[in-house]
C-alpha positions, 0 to 999 in steps of 0.5 A: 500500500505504501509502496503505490501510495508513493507511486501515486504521490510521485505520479502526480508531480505537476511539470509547468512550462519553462517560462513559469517555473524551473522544476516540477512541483510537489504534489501536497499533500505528501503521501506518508507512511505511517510511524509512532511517537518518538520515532526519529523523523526522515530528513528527506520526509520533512523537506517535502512536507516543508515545501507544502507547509510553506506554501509550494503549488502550481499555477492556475491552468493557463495561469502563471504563478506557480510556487516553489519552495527550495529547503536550503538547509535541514537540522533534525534537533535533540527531541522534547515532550510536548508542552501545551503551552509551547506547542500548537496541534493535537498533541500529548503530553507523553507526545515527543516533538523533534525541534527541526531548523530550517532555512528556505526560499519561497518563490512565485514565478510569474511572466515577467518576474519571480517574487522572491523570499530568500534564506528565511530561517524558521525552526518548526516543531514537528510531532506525530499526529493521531494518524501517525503521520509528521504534523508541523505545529508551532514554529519560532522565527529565527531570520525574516526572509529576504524579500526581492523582485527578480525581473525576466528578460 
């Protein structure tokens, strides 16, 4: 079942034109195989999941705007139990949460420009949820992105 489930997951990677973005994006929700509470994240896995959180997407049909999101940086942090006062979701108190570190970019590509938010640094609180998958809950900004308008030629 995992196995066609990721098959799917892979399948259905959307590829747009050159012009309006510069690699296929991600189909999100990401397919994810289930685990228990306490066992250690996937690096790889929480890349993917990073890039839907944030937002990557492909354009409206006959649109352009299609966002990517690039995971520069990963840091699988030391684990924790929840804490309802730090922590957002449908966690536990016996619930572990693994602190993860995280610089990315996000960028809308357009016709004539690419609306860029580069290097911002957020570190995310992931957790297993009731369904056994990786949940983001709260996240804690380190650095604001940096915000620019790139023009096409």
């Amino acid at each position: 079942m995992i196995a066609r489930n990721v098959l799917l997951s892979a399948l259905a990677m959307t590829a747009l034109p050159a012009l309006a973005q510069p690699r296929p994006v991600l189909s999100c929700p990401v397919v994810q195989p289930t685990v228990k509470n306490g066992a250690r994240p996937d690096p790889e896995l929480l890349k993917n999941l990073v890039r839907c959180s944030k937002g990557e997407k492909p354009a409206e049909k006959g649109f352009d705007g299609a966002v990517t999101v690039d995971v520069a940086a990963l840091q699988v942090g030391e684990s924790r139990k929840w804490s309802p006062s730090r922590d957002s979701g449908n966690g536990k108190l016996e619930t572990i949460v693994y602190p993860v570190k995280v610089t990315y970019s996000v960028r809308t590509h357009y016709r004539t420009r690419i609306a860029a938010e580069d290097n911002a640094i957020r570190i995310l609180n992931f957790y297993v949820n009731a369904f056994g998958e990786w949940q983001s809950g709260s996240e804690e900004p380190v650095k604001s992105a940096e915000v620019k308008s790139i023009p096409l030629k």
